[in-house]
N, C-alpha and C positions, 0 to 999 in steps of 0.2 A: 391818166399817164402824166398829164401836167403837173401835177400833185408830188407824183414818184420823181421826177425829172428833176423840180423844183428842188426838194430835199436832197439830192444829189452832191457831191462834192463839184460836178458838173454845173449843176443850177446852183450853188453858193457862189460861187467864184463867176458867172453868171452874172449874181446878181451885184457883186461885189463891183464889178466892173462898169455897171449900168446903173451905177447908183440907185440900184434897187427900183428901175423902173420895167425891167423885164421879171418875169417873175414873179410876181407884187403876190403877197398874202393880202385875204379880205377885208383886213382892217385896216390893211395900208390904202385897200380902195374906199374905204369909209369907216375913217376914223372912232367914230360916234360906236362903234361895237365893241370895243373896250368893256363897256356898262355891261355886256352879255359875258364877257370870261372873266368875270369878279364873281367871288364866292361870298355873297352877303353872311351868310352865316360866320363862317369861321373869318373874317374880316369884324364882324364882332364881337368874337371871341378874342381875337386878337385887341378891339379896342376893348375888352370888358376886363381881361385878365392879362394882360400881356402874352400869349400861347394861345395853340392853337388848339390845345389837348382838355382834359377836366378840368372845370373852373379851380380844383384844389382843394384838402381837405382844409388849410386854414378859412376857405371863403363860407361866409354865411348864408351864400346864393350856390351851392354846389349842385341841387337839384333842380334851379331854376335855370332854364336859359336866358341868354342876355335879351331884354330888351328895348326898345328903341322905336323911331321913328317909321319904321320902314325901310329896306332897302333902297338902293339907288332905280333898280327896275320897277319896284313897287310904288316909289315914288312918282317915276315917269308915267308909270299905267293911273296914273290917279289924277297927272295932268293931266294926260289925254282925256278923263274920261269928264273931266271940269268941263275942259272946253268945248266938249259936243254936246255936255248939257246946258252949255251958254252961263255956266255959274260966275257972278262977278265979285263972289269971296276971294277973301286973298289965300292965295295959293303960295305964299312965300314960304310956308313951310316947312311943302311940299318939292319947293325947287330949291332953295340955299338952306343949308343947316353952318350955325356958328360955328367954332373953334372948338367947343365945347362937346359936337359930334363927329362922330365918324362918317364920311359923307357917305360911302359903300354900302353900309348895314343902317345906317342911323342911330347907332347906338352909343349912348353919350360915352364918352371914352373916359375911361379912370385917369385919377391925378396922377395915384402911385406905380398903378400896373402899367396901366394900358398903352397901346401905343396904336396910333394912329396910320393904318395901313391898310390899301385897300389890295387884300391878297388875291393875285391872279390864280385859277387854278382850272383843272377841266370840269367844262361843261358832261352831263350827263352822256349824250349823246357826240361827244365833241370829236371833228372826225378826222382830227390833227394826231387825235390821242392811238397811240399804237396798239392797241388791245380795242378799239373801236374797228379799222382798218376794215376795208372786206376783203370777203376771203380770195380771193384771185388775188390781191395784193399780196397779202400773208403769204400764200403758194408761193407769188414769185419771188419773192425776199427770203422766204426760205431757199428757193433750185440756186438764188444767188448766193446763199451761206455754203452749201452743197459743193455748188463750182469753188469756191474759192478755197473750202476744205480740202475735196480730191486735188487742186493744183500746188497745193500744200504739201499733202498728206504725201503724195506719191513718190515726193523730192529725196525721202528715203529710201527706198526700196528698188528706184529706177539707178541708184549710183551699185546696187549690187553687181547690174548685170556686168557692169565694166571693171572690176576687179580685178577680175584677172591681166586685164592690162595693164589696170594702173601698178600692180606688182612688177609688170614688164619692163613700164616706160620708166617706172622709178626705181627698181630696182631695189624693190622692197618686199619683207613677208606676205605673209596671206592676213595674221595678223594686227603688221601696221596697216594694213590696204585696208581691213574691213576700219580702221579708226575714222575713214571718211564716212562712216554709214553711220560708227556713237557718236561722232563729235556733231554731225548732223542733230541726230536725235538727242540730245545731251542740251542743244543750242536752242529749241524748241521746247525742251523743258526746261528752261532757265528765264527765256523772254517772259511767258505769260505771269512770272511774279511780279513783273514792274508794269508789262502794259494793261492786262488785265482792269489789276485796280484803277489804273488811266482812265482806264475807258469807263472807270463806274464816277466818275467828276462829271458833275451834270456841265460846267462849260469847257469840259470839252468833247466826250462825248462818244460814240462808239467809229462813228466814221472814219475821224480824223487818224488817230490810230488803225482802223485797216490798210485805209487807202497809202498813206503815208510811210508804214513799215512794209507792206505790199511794193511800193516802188521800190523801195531801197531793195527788196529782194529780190525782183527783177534783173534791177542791173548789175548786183553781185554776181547773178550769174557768169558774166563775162569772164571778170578776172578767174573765176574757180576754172571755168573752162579753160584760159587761157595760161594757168598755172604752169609757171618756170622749173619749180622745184616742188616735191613732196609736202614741203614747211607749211608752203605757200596755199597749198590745194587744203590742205586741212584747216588753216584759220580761218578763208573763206567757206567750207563746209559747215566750220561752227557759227560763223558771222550768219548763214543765210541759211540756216537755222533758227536761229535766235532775231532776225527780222520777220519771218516767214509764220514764227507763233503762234500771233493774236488768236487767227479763229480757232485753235485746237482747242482753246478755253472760254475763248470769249462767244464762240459759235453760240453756245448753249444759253448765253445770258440772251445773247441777241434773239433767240428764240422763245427765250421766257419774257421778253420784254411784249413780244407784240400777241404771243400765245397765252388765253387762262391756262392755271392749273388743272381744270378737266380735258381739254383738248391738246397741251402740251408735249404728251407723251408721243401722239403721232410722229407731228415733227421731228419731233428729239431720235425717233428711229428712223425714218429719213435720211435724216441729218449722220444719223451712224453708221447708213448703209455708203453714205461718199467716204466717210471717214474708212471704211473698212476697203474699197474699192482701191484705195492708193495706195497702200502697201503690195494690194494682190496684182495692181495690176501695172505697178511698177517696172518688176522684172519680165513683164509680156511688153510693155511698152520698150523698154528699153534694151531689152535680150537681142531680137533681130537688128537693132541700130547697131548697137555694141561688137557683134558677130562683124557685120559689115564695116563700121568707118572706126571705130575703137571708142574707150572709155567718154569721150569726150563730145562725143554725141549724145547720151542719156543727157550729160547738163545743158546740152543748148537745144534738146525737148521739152526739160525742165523748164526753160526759158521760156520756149515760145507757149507752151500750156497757162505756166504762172501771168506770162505778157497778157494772155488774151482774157484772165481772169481781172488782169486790170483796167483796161481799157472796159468790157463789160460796168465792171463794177462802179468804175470814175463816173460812168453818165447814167448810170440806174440803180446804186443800191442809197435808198433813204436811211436818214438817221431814224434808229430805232427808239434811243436812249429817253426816255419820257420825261424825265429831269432836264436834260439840251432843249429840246424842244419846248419845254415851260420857260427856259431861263432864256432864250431867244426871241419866244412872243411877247413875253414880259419887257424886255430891251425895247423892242419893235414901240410898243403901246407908250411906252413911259418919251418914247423920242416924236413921235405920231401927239400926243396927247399935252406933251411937256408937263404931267402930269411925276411929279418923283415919287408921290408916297407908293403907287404901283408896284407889287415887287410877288416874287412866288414864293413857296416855300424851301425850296434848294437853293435861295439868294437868303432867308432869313437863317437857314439851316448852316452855310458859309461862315453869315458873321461872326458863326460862334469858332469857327476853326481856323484855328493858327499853321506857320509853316509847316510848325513841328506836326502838327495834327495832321495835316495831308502828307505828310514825311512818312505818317504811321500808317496810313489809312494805304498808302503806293507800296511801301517798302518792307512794312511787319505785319500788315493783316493777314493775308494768303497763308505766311509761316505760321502764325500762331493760330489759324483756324486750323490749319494741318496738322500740328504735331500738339495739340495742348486741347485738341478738342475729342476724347476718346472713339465717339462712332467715326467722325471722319477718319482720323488714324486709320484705323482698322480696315475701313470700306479700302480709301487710297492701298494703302498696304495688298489688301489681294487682289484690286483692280493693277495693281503694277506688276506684282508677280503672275497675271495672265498676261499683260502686254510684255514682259520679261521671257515668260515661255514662248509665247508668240514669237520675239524676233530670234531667240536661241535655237528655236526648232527650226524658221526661214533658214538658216545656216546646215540644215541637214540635205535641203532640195538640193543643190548640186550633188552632194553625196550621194544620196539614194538615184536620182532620174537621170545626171551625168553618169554618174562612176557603174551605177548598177544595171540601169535599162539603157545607161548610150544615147543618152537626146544630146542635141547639139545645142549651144545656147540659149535660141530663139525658142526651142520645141519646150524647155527647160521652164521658161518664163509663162508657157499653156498649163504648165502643169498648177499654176497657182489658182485656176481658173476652180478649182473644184470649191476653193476657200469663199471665193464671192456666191458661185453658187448657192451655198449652205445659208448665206445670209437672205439671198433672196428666198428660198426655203422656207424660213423661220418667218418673216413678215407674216404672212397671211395670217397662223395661229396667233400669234401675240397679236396683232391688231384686234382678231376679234374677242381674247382674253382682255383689255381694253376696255372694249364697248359692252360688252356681257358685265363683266365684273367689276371692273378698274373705275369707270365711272361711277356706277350707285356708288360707290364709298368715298367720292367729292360730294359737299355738303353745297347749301344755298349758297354761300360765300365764294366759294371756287376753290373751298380749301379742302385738302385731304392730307392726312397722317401718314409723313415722309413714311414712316416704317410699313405705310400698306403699298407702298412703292417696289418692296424687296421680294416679292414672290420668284417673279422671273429669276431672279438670282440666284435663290434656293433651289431652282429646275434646272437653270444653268451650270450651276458648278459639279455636277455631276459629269455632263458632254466634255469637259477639258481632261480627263482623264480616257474618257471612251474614246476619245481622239487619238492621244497618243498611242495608247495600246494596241488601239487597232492600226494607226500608221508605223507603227516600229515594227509589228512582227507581220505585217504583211509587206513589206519592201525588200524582197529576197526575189534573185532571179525565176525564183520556176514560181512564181505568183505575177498575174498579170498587170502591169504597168498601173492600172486602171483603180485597185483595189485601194492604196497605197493614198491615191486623189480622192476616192468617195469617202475613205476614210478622214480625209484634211477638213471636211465639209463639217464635222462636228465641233470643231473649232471655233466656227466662224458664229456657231449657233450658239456656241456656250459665250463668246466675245458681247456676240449680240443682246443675248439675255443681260450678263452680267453690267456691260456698258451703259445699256439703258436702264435698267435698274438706278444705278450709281447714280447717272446724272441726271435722274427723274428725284432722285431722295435729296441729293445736295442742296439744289434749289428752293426744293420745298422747304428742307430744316431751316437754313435760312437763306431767305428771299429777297432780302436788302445788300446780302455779299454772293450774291450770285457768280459774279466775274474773279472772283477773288477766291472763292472756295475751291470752284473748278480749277483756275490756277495751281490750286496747291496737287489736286488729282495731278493735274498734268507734272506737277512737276516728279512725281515720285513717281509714274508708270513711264515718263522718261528716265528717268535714271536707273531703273532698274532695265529698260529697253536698249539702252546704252553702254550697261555694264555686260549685260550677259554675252551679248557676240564674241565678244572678246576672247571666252574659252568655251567658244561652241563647239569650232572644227575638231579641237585636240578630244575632249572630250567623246563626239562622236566617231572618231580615228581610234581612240580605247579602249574603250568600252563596246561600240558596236552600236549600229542603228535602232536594234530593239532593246538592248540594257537601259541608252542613254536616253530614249524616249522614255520608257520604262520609270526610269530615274524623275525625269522632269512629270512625267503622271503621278508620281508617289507623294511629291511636292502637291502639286494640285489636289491631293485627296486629302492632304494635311486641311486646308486652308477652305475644305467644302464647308463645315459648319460655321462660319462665321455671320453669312448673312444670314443664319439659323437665330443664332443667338441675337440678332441687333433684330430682328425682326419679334421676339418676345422682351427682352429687356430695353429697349434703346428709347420707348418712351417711360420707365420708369428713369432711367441715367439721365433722358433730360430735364428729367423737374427735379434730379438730385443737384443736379450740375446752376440749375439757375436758381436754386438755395445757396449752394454755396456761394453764387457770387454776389447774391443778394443780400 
């Protein structure tokens, strides 16, 4: 718990303030362990070739490894072992190496290449390193991504119940009034393109960006609550939105950060069941306040949910970022040690990037992995037109369980409950397709082929259709209230399938844009979640509750074969795809 505490935004500021005498990591209690987080190897790689990667095809030594004296460790284990055998050779060495070597690895450092550094990097077993972690920690750093999603997540769908008010007290349509529910969701898919990649900068890291746009979004709440005018209430919806972001994209990186790729996929459903829970239980949470004190009560729910998500978070969620955390012990070691040449690989990896480079890497990666990279395309495109159905259909509940069966607000907001049901439904099968299946096909390494990630998808894109059809023609008075909700329930399973699918493949295709890629998911199932309310009501006012279900199932049967097709072609597209840019 020390450990967790320590990492904390809590325990930085902590230690900030205690000149780093509370707190202390082990090598601040003994310096001398430095020599244990250096990578003798590729430290003489580094002195042999200047990199850290294949000596190169111009080298005449390409299938030899470098070598050298011995390590810094190897050297130390060969004093020790002089003096217990009372040897009175000189040991010089063994303990100083000239200019001329690398003290790290020992390896005489090249004139031309090499460069002299002794590369920090994780120990084997190192248990700083987030993918070492045990599992009670993992668990609780996940229910911490969880909470901080659903206090997220909900901030949309808890402003529905108040609508009708806020038409009231502004004196406005049904829909300018739902534009606090796009401009919300609109605001949330706009943030994660800038902080996303933020958060993939090894100094700075995943925390700093929660915690920090997390406050800000707290105390937005006020003002939106506290809103004069119409104007007013909608900039703050969009503002605290677009603070409120980070986890909707970056959840998932934070999850890949400290999970392998065989055991990942748990999580990642987990993690989808909070993400699905905010929307549904939004309008339950918010429905009976709304009823009772008016619109302006769901935002200062909002508040106190989101509040206590941070407070939680401030004194217990550790940086995940495994890049922060190397380029922090590295700092530590080189000021403990006064040792400079000390440094990691995302400090070497830096000096080759320019403003402009981190300009591209914050501002143009997420876009250009989204629309220029064809499987993403596509996957985002029908991941957004489910989340599109999803909040256009949200928009028929008052219709059907108001207007048809007569529930009062509060009763209105239960009726969501069958949607969570379905997801908790769907776990138990997919966990144990998972462990049956899903694993054999992760190799020694931890790796498995994005495209064997897509099955659920292909099973799931079927249930968004059974959904609708069976929720549009069974919402008619002489059919029971009941039939209408177990029908919602297939939804949630198709959401489920499909979502985890998604954000199980992204990761995997690539691994190093984690934060970034899902970014871009997010940004296009927000816009398309943001566009569609807008002509939901007229639409289903129309057309009629089964036509315009009807309609939006027809849509969803269009768009079933896709994860068809990328799950047979999408690893041939990507070795065409890294020809051409090769």
């Amino acid at each position: 718990m020390i450990e967790l505490i320590r990492e904390s935004t809590f325990g930085q500021l902590v230690r900030f303030a205690s000149k780093n005498r509370i707190f202390q990591y082990p090598e601040e209690k003994n310096p001398d362990l430095w020599k244990q987080y250096v990578n003798e190897e590729l430290s003489g790689k580094l002195a042999h070739h200047g990199h850290t990667g294949p000596h190169g095809e111009d080298s005449d030594t390409e299938d030899r490894p470098a070598q050298g004296l011995g390590g810094v460790r190897t050297r130390d284990a060969q004093i020790e072992a002089e003096k217990e055998n009372s040897q009175s050779s000189d040991t010089s060495r063994t303990r100083d190496l000239d200019d001329t070597y690398n003290e790290a690895s020992g390896v005489k450092i090249d004139p031309e290449k090499g460069r002299d550094i002794h590369l920090v990097a994780w120990a084997p077993n190192d248990s700083e390193n987030p993918q070492n972690w045990s599992l009670s920690k993992k668990v609780f750093v996940t229910a911490e991504i969880c909470i901080l999603t659903f206090g997220v997540y909900i901030g949309s769908a808890i402003y529905t119940a108040g609508i009708e008010d806020v038409e009231r007290v502004f004196g406005v349509s049904q829909v300018a009034a739902t534009l606090g529910l796009t401009l919300f969701v609109a605001g949330y898919g706009v943030g994660p393109m800038l902080w996303s990649p933020m958060s993939e900068i090894p100094f700075i890291g995943r925390n700093p960006v929660y915690i920090l746009t997390l406050l800000v979004f707290v105390v937005l709440q006020v003002p939106t609550a506290l809103a004069t005018n119409f104007g007013m209430l909608l900039a703050f919806r969009f503002l605290t939105g677009f603070f409120g972001s980070p986890v909707l994209a970056t959840g998932g990186a934070t999850l890949a950060d400290i999970y392998t790729p065989k055991k990942r996929p748990y999580p990642i459903g987990i993690w989808g069941i909070s993400a699905v829970c905010g929307p549904t239980m939004g309008p339950l949470v918010g429905g009976f306040a709304a009823q009772a004190k008016g619109w302006t009560w769901t935002i200062w729910e909002l508040m106190w949910l989101s509040g206590f998500a941070l407070v939680f978070l401030f004194f217990f969620l550790p940086e995940t970022s495994s890049g922060n955390i190397l380029c922090r012990r590295t700092r530590r070691l080189r000021k403990l040690s006064g040792n400079d040449k000390l440094k990691c690989q995302p400090e070497l990896d830096a000096e080759k990037m320019t403003g402009k480079d981190i300009a591209m890497m914050c501002l143009v990666r997420p876009f250009t992995l989204n629309f220029l990279e064809p499987m993403v395309f596509l996957l985002n495109l029908y991941i957004a037109l489910v989340y599109g159905l999803l909040y256009i259909w949200f928009e028929s509940f008052p219709i059907v369980f108001t207007g048809i069966y007569h529930f009062n607000l509060g009763e209105e907001g239960l009726a969501f409950l069958g949607i969570f049901v379905g997801a908790m439904v769907v776990i138990p099968p997919y966990f144990t397709w998972l462990y049956l299946v899903q694993e054999k096909k992760v190799n020694d390494d931890g790796e498995c082929q994005p495209e064997k990630r897509l099955p659920p998808a292909c099973v799931g894109g079927f249930f968004v259709p059974i959904c609708l059809f069976w929720f549009g023609w069974s919402a008619r008075p002489d059919i029971h209230w009941i039939m209408p909700i177990v029908g919602s329930a297939w939804f949630s399973i198709a959401a489920f399938l499909l979502f985890n699918s998604v954000l199980n493949y992204l990761p995997d295709a690539y691994p190093d844009y984690a934060a970034s890629v899902l970014a871009g998911n997010d940004l296009m199932r927000s816009s398309f979640g943001a566009g569609f309310p807008l002509f939901a009501s007229a639409m289903y006012k129309n057309l009629g509750v089964g036509w315009a279900s009807s309609t939006l199932a027809f849509l969803g049967i269009a768009f079933i074969p896709i994860p068809f097709v990328l799950y047979f072609v999408s690893d041939a597209l990507r070795l065409l795809l890294v020809m051409e840019k090769g």
